[in-house]
VEXFIGU-171309 format. One record per atom (N, C-alpha, C): x, y, z; residue in three letters; atom name. Coordinates in nm, 2 decimals, decimal comma, padded with zeros to 4 digits. Example, Ala and Ser with C-alpha at 12.3 -4.5 7.8 and 13.67 -1.06 7.14 Angstrom:
+--------+--------+--------+------+------+
|      X |      Y |      Z | rest | atom |
+--------+--------+--------+------+------+
|  01,32 | -00,57 |  00,78 |  Ala |    N |
|  01,23 | -00,45 |  00,78 |  Ala |   CA |
|  01,32 | -00,33 |  00,78 |  Ala |    C |
|  01,28 | -00,22 |  00,71 |  Ser |    N |
|  01,37 | -00,11 |  00,71 |  Ser |   CA |
|  01,29 |  00,00 |  00,79 |  Ser |    C |
+--------+--------+--------+------+------+
END
This chain:
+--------+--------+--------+------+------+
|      X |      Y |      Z | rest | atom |
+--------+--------+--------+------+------+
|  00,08 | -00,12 |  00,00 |  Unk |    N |
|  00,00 |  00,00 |  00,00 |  Unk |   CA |
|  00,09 |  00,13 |  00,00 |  Unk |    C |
|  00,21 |  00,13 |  00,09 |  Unk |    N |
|  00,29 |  00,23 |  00,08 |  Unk |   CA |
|  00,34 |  00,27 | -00,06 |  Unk |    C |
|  00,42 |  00,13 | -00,13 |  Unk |    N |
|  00,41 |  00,18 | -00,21 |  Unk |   CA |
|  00,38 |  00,23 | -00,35 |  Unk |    C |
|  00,27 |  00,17 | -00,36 |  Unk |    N |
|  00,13 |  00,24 | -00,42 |  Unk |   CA |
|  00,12 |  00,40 | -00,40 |  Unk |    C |
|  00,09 |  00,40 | -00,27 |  Unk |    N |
|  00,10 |  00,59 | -00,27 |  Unk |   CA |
|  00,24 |  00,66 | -00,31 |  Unk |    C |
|  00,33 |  00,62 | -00,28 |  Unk |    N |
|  00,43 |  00,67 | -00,32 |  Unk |   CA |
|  00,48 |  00,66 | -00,46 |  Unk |    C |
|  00,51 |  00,56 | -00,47 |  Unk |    N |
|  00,51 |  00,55 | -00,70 |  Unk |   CA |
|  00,42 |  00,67 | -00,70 |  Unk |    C |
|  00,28 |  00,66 | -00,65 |  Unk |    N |
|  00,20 |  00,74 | -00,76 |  Unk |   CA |
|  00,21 |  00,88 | -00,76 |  Unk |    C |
|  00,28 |  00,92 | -00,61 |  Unk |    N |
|  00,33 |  01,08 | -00,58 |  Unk |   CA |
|  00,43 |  01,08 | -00,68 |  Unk |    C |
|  00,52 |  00,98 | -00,68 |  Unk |    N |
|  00,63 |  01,02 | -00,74 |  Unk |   CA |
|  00,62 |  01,03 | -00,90 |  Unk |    C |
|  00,49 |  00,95 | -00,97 |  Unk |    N |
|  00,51 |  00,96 | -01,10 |  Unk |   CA |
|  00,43 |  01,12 | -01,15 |  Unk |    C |
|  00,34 |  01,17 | -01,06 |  Unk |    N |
|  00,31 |  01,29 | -01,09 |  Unk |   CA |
|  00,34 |  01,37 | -01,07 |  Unk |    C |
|  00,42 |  01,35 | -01,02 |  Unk |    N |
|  00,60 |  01,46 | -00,94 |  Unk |   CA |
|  00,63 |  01,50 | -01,05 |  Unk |    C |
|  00,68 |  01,37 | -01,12 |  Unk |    N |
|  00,81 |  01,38 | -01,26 |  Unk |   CA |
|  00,74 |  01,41 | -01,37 |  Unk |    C |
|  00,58 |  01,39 | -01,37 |  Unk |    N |
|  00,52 |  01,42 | -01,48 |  Unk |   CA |
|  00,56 |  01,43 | -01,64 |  Unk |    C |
|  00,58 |  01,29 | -01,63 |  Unk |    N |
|  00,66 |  01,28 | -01,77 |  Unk |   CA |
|  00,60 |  01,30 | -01,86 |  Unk |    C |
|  00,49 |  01,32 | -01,88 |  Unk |    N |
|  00,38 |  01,34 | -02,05 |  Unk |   CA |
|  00,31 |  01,47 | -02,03 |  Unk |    C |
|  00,25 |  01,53 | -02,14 |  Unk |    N |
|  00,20 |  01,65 | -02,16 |  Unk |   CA |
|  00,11 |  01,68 | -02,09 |  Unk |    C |
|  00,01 |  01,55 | -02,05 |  Unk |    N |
| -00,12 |  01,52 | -02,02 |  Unk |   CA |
| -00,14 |  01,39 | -02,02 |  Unk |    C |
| -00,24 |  01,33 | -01,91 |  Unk |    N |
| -00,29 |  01,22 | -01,86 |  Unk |   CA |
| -00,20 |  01,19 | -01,78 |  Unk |    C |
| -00,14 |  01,23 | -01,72 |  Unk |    N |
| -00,03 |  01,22 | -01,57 |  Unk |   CA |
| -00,06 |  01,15 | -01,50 |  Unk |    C |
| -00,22 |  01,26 | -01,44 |  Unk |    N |
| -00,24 |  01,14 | -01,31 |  Unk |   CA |
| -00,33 |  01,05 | -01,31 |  Unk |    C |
| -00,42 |  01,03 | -01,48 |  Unk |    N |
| -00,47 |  00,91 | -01,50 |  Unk |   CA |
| -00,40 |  00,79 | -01,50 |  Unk |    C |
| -00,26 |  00,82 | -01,56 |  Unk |    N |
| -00,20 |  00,69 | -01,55 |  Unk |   CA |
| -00,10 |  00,69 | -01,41 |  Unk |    C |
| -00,11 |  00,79 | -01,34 |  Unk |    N |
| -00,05 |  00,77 | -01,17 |  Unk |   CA |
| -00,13 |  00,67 | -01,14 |  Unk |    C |
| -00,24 |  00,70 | -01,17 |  Unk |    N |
| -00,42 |  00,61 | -01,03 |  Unk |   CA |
| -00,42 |  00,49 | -01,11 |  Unk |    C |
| -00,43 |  00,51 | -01,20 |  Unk |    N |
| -00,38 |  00,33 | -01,28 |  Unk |   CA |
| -00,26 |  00,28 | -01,21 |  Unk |    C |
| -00,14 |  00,31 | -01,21 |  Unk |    N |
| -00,03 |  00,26 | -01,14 |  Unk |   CA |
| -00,04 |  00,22 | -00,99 |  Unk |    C |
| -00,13 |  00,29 | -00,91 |  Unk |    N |
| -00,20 |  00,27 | -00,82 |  Unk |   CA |
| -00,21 |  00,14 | -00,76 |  Unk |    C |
| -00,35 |  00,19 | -00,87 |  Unk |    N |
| -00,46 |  00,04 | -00,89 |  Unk |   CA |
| -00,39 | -00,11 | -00,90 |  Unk |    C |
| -00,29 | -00,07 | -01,01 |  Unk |    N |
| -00,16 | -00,20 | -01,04 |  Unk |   CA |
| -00,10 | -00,24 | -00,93 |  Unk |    C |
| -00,04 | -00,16 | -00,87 |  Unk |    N |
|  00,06 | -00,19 | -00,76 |  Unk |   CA |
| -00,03 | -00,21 | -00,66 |  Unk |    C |
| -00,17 | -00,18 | -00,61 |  Unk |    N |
| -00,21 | -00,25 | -00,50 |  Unk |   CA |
| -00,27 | -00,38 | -00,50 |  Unk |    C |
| -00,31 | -00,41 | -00,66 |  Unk |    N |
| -00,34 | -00,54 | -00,71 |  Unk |   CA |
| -00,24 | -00,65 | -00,72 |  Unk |    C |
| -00,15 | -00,62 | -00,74 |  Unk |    N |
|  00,01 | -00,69 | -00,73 |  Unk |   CA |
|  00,00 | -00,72 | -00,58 |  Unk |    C |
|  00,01 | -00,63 | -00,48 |  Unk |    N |
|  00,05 | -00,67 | -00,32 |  Unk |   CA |
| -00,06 | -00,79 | -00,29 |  Unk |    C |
| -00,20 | -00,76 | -00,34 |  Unk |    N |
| -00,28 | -00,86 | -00,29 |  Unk |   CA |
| -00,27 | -00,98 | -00,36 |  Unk |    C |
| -00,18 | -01,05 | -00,45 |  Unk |    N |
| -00,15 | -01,15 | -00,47 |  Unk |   CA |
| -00,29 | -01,18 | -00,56 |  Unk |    C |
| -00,33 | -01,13 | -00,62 |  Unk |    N |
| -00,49 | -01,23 | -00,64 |  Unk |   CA |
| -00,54 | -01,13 | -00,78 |  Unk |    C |
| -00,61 | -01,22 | -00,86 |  Unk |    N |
| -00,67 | -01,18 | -01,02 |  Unk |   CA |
| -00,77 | -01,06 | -00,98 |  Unk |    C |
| -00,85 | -01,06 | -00,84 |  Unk |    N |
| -00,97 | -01,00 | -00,80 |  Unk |   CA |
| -00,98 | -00,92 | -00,72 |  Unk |    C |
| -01,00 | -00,82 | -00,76 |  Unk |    N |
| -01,05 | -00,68 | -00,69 |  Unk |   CA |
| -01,22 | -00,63 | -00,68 |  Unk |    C |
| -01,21 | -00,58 | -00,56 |  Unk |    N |
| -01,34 | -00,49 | -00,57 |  Unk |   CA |
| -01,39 | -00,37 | -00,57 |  Unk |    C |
| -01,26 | -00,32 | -00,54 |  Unk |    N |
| -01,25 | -00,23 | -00,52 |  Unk |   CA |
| -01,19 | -00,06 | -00,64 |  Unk |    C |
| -01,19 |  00,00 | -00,63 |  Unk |    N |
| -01,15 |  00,09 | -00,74 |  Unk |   CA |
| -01,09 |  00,27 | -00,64 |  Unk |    C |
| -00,93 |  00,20 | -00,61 |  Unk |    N |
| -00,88 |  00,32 | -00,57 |  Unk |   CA |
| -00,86 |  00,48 | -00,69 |  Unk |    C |
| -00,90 |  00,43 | -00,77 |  Unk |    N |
| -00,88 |  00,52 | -00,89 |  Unk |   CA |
| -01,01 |  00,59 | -00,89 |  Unk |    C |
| -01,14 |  00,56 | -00,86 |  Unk |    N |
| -01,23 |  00,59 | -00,88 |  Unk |   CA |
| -01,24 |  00,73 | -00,79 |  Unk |    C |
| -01,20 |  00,64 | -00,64 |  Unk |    N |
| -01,22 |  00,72 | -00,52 |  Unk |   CA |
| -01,13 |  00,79 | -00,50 |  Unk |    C |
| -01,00 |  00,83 | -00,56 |  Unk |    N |
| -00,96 |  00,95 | -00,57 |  Unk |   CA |
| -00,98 |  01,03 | -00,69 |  Unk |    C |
| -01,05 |  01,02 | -00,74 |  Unk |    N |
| -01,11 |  01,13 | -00,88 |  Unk |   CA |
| -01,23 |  01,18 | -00,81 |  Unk |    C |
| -01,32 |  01,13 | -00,73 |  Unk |    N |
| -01,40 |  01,12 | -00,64 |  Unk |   CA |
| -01,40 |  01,28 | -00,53 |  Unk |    C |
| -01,26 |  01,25 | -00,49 |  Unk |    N |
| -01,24 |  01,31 | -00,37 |  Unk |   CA |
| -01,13 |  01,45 | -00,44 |  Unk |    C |
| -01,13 |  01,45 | -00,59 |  Unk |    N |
| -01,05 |  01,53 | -00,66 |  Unk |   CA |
| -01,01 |  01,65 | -00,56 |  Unk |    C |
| -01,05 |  01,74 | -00,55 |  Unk |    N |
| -01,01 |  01,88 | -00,47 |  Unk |   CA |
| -00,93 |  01,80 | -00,34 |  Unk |    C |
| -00,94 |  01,72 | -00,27 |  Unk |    N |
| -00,82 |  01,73 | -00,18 |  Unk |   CA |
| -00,72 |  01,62 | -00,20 |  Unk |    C |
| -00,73 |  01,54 | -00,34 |  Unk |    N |
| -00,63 |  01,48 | -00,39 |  Unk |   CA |
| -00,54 |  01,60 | -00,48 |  Unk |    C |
| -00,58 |  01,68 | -00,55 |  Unk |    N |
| -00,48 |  01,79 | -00,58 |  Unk |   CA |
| -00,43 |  01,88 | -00,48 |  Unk |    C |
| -00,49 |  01,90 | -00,35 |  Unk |    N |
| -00,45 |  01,97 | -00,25 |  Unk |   CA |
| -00,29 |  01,85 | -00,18 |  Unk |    C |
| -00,34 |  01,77 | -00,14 |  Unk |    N |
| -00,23 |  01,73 | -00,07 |  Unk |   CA |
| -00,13 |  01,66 | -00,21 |  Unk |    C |
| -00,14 |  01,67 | -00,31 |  Unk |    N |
| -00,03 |  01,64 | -00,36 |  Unk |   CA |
|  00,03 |  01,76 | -00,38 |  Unk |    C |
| -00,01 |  01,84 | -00,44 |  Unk |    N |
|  00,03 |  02,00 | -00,40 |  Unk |   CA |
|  00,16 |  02,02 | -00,30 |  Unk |    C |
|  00,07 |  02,01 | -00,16 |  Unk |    N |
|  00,15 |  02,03 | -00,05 |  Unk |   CA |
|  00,26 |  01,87 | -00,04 |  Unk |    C |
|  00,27 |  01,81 | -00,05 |  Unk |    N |
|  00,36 |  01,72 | -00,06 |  Unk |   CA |
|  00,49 |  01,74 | -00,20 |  Unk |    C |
|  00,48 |  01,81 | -00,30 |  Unk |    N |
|  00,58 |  01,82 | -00,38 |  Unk |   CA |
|  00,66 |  01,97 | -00,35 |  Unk |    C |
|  00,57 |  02,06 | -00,30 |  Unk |    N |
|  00,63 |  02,20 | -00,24 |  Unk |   CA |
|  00,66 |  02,18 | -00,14 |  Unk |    C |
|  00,68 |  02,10 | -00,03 |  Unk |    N |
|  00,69 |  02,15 |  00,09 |  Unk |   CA |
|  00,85 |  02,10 |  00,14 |  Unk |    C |
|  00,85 |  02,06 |  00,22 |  Unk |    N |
|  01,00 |  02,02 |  00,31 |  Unk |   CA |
|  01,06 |  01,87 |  00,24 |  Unk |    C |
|  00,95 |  01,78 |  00,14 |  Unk |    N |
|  00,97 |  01,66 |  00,12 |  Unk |   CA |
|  00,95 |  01,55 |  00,22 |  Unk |    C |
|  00,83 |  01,57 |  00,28 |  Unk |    N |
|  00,75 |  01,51 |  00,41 |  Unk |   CA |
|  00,64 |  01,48 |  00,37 |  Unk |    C |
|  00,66 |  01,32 |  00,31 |  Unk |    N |
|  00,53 |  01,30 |  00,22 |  Unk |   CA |
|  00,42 |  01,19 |  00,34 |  Unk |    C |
|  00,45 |  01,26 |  00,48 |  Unk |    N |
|  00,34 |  01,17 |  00,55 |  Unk |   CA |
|  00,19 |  01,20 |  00,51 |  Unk |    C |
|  00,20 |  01,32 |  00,54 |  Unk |    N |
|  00,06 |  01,42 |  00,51 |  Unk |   CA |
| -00,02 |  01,35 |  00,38 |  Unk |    C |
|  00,04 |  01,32 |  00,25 |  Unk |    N |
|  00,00 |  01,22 |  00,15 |  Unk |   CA |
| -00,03 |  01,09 |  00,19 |  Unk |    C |
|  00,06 |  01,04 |  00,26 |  Unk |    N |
|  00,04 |  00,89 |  00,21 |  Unk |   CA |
| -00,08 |  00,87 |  00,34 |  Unk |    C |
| -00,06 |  00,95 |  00,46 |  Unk |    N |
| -00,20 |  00,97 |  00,54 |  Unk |   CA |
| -00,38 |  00,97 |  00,43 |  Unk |    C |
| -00,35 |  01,07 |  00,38 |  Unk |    N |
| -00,46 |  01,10 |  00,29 |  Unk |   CA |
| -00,46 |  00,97 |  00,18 |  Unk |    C |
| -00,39 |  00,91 |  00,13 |  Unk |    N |
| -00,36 |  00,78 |  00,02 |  Unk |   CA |
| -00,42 |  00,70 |  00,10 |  Unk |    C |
| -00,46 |  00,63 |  00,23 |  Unk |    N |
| -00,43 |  00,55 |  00,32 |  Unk |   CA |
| -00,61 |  00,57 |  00,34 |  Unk |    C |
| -00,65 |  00,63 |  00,36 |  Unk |    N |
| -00,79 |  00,69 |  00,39 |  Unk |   CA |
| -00,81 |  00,68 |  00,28 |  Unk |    C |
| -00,81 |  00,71 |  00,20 |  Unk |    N |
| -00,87 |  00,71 |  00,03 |  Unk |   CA |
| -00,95 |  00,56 | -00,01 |  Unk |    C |
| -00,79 |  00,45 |  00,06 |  Unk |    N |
| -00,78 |  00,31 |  00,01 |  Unk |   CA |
| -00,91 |  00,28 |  00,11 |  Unk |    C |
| -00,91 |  00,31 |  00,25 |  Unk |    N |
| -01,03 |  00,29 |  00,33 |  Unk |   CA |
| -01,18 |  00,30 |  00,24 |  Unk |    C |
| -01,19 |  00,45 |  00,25 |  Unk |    N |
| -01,29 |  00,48 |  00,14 |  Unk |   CA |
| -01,33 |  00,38 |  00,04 |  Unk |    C |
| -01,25 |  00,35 | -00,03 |  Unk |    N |
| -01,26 |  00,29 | -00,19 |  Unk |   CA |
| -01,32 |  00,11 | -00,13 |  Unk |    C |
| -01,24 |  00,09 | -00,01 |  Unk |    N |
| -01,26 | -00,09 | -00,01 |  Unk |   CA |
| -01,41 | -00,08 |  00,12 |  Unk |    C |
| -01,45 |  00,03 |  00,14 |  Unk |    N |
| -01,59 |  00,08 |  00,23 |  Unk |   CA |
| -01,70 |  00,07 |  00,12 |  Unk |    C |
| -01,69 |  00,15 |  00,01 |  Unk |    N |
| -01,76 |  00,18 | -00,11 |  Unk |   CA |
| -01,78 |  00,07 | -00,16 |  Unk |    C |
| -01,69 | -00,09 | -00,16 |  Unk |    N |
| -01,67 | -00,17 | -00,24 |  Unk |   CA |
| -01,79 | -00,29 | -00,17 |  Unk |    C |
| -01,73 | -00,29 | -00,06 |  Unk |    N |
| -01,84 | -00,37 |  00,08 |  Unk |   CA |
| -01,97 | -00,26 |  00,05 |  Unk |    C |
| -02,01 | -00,18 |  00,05 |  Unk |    N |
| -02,11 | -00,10 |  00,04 |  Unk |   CA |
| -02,25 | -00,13 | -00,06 |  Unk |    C |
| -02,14 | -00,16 | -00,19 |  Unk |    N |
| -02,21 | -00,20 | -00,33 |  Unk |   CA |
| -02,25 | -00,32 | -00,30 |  Unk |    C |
| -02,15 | -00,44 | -00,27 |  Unk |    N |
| -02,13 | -00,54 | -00,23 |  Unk |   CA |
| -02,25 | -00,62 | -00,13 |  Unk |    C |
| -02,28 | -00,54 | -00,04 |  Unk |    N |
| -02,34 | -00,57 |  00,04 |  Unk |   CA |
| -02,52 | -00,58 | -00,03 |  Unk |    C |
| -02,50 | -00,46 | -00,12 |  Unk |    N |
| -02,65 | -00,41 | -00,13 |  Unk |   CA |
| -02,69 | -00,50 | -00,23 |  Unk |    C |
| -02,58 | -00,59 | -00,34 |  Unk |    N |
| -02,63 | -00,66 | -00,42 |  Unk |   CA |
| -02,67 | -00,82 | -00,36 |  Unk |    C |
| -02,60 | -00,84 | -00,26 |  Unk |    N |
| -02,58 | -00,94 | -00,18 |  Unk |   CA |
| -02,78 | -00,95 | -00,14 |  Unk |    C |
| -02,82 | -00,82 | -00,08 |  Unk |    N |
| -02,92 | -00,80 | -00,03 |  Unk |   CA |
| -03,05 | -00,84 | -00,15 |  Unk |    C |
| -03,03 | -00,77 | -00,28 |  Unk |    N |
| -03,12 | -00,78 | -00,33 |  Unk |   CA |
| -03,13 | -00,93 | -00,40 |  Unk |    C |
| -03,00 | -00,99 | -00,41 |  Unk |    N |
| -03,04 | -01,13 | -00,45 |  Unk |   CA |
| -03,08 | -01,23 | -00,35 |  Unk |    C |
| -03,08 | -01,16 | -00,24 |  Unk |    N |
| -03,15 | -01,29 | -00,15 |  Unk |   CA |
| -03,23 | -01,25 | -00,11 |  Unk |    C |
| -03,33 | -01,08 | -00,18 |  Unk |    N |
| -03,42 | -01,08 | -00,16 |  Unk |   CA |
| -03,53 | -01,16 | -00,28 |  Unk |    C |
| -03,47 | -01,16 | -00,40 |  Unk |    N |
| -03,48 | -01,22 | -00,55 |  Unk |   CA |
| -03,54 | -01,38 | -00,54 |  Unk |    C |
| -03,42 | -01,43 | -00,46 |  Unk |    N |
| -03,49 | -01,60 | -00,43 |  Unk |   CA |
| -03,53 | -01,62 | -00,31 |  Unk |    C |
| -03,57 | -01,51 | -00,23 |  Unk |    N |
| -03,68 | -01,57 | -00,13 |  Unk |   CA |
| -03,78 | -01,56 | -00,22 |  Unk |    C |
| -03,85 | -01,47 | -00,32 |  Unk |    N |
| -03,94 | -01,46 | -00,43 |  Unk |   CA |
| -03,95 | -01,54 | -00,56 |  Unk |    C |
| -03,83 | -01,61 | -00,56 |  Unk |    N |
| -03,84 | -01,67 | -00,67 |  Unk |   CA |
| -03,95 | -01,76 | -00,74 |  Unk |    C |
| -04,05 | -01,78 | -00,62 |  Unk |    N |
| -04,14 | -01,86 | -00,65 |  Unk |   CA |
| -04,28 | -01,78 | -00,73 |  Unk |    C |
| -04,25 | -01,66 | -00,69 |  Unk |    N |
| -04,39 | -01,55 | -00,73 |  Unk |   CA |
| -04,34 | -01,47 | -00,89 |  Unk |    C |
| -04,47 | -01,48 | -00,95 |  Unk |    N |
| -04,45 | -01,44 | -01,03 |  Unk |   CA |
| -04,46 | -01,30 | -01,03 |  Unk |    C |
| -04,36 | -01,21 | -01,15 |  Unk |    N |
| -04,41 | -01,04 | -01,12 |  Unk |   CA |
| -04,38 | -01,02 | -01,28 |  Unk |    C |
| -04,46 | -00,91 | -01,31 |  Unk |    N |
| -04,48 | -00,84 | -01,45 |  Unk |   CA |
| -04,34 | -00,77 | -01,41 |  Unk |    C |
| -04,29 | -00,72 | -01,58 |  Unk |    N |
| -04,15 | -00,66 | -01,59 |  Unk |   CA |
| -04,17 | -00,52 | -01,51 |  Unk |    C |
| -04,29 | -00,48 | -01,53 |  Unk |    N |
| -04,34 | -00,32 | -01,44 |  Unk |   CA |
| -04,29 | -00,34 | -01,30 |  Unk |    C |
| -04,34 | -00,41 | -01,25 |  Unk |    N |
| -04,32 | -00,45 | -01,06 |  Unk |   CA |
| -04,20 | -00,53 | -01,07 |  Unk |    C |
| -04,12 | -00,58 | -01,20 |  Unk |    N |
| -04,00 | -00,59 | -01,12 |  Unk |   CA |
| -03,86 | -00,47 | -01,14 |  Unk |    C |
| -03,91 | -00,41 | -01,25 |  Unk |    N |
| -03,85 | -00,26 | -01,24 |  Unk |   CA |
| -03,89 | -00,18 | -01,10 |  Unk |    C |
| -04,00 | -00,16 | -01,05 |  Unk |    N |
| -03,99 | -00,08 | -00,98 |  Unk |   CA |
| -03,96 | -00,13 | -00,82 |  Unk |    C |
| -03,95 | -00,30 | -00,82 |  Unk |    N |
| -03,87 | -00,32 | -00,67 |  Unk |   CA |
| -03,77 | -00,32 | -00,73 |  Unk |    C |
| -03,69 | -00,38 | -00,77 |  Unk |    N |
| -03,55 | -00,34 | -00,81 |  Unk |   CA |
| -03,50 | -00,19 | -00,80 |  Unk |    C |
| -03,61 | -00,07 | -00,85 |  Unk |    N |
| -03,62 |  00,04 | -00,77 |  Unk |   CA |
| -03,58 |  00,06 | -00,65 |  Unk |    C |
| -03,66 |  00,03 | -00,61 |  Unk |    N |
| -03,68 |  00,02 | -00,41 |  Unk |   CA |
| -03,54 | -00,05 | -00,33 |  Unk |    C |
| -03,53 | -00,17 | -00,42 |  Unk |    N |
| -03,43 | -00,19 | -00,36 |  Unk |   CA |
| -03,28 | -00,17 | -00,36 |  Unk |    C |
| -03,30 | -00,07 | -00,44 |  Unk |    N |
| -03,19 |  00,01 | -00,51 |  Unk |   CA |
| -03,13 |  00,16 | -00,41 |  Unk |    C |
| -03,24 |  00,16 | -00,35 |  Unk |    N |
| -03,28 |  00,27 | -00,26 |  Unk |   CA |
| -03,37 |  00,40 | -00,27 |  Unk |    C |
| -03,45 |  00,36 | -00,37 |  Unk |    N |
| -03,54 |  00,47 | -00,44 |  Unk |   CA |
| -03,55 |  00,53 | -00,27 |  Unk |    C |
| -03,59 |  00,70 | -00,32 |  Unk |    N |
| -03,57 |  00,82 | -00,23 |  Unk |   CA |
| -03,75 |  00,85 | -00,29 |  Unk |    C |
| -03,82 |  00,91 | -00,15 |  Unk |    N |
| -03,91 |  00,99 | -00,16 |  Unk |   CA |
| -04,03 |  00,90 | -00,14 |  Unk |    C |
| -04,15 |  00,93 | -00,18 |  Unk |    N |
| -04,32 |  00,85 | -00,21 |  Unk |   CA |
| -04,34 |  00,83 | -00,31 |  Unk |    C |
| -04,38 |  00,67 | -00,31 |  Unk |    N |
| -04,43 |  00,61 | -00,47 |  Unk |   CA |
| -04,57 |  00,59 | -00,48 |  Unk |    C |
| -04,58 |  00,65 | -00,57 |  Unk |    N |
| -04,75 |  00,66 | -00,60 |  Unk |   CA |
| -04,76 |  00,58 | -00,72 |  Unk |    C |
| -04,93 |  00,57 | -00,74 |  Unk |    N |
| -04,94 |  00,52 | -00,85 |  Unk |   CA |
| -04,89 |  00,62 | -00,97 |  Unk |    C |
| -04,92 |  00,75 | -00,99 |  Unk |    N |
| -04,90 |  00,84 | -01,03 |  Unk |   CA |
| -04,74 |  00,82 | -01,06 |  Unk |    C |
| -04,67 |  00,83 | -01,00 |  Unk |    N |
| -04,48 |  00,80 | -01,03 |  Unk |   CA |
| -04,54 |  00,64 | -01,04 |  Unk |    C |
| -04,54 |  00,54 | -01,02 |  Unk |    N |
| -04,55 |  00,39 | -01,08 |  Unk |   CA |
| -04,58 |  00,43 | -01,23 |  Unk |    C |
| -04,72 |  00,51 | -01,26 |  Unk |    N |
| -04,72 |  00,50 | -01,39 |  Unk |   CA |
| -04,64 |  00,58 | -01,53 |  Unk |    C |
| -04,55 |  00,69 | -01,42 |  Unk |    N |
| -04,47 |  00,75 | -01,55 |  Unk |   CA |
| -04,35 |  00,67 | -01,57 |  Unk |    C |
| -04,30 |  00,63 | -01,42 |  Unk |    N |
| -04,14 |  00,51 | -01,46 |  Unk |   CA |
| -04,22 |  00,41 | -01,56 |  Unk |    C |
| -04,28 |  00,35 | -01,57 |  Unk |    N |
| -04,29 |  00,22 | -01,65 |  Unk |   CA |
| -04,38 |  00,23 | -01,76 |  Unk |    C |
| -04,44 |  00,42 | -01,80 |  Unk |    N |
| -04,51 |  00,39 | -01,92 |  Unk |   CA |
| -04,62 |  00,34 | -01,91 |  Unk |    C |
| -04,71 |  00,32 | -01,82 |  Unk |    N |
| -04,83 |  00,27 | -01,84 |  Unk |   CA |
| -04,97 |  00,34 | -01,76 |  Unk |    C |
| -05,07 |  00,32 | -01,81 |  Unk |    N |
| -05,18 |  00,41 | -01,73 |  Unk |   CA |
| -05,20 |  00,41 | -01,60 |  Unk |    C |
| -05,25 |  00,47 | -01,53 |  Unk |    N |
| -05,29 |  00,49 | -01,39 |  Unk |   CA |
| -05,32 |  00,34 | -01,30 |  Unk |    C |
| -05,44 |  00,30 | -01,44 |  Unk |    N |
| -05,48 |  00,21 | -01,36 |  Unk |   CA |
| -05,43 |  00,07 | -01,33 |  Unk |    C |
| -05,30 |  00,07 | -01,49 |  Unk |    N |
| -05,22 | -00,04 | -01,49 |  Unk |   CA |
| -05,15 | -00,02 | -01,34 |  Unk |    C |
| -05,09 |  00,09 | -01,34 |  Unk |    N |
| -05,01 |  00,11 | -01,19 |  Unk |   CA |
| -05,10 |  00,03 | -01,09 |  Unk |    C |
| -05,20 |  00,08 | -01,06 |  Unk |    N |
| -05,27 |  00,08 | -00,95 |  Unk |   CA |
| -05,27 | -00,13 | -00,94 |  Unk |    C |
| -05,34 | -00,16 | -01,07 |  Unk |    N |
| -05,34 | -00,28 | -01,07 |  Unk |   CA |
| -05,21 | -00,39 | -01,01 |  Unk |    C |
| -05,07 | -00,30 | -01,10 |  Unk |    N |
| -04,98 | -00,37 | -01,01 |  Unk |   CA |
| -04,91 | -00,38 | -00,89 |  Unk |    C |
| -04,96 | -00,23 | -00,84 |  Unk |    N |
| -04,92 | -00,28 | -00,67 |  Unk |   CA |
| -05,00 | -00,31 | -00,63 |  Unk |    C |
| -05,17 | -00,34 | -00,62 |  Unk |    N |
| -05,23 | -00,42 | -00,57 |  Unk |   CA |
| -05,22 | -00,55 | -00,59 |  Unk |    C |
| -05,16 | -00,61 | -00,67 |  Unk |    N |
| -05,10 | -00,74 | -00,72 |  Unk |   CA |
| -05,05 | -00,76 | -00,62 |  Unk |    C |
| -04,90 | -00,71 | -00,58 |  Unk |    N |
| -04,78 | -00,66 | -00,54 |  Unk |   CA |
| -04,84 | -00,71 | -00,36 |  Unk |    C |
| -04,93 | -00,58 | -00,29 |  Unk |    N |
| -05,01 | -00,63 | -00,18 |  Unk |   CA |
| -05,05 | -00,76 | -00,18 |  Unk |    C |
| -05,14 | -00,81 | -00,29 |  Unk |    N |
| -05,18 | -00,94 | -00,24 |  Unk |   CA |
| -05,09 | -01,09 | -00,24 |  Unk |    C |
| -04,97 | -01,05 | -00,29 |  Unk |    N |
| -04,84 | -01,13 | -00,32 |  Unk |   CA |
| -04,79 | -01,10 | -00,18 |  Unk |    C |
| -04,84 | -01,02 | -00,07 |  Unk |    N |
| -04,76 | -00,99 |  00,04 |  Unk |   CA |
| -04,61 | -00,93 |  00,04 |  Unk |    C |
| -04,56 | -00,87 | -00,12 |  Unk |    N |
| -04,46 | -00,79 | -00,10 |  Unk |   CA |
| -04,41 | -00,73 | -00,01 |  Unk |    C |
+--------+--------+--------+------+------+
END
């Protein structure tokens, strides 16, 4: 992990190309922390989460190439980043985990492609109140179709 952060300070230090620097810094990254874990599989995307966190990934590299040559302050910030990125990854991870074991407890009930767009919705984390009214503009179909399919939905004991 150390040195992951470091290669990648150092390659946007020397900035060898005109442009795409630190796209292929966070790629070298990505390489070198995939290398340390010995393994084809990742879940994670430290490249993502520092593009992510842009404004204080250019701040502390900033202050790590101007300052005394005291690259704790970075690889501090590198270090937390990698936190972030492998939290985000459990995060995703978790929630797909969630919906497919919500999938085959149901597997037995049947659902129109409408009601299974809009639990896959839900379980996605749809934000706010779903009415028939929003039921019928997501899926394109009249009022009453909505209505029809979360009453379905209720008597399926969704």
């Amino acid at each position: 992990m150390l040195k992951s952060a470091i290669a990648h300070l150092w390659f946007v230090t020397i900035h060898p190309f005109a442009d795409s620097n630190g796209r292929i810094g966070r790629a070298l990254s990505d390489m070198l922390l995939a290398k340390s874990e010995n393994t084809g599989k990742r879940f994670y995307s430290m490249s993502y989460q520092m593009q992510k966190d842009r404004k204080n990934y250019y701040l502390k590299l900033e202050k790590s190439q101007k300052g005394n040559l005291d690259i704790t302050e970075w690889i501090i910030w590198f270090l937390d980043c990698l936190k972030k990125a492998i939290k985000a990854s459990e995060d995703t991870l978790s929630s797909t985990l969630y919906k497919a074991k919500f999938w085959k407890e149901y597997e037995g009930i049947t659902v129109n492609t409408r009601q299974k767009k809009i639990l896959n919705m839900l379980l996605d984390g749809f934000y706010g109140k779903l009415t028939s009214s929003k039921w019928a503009t997501i899926c394109s179909c009249s009022q009453d179709t909505a209505s029809r399919d979360i009453n379905d939905l209720i008597k399926k004991e969704f």
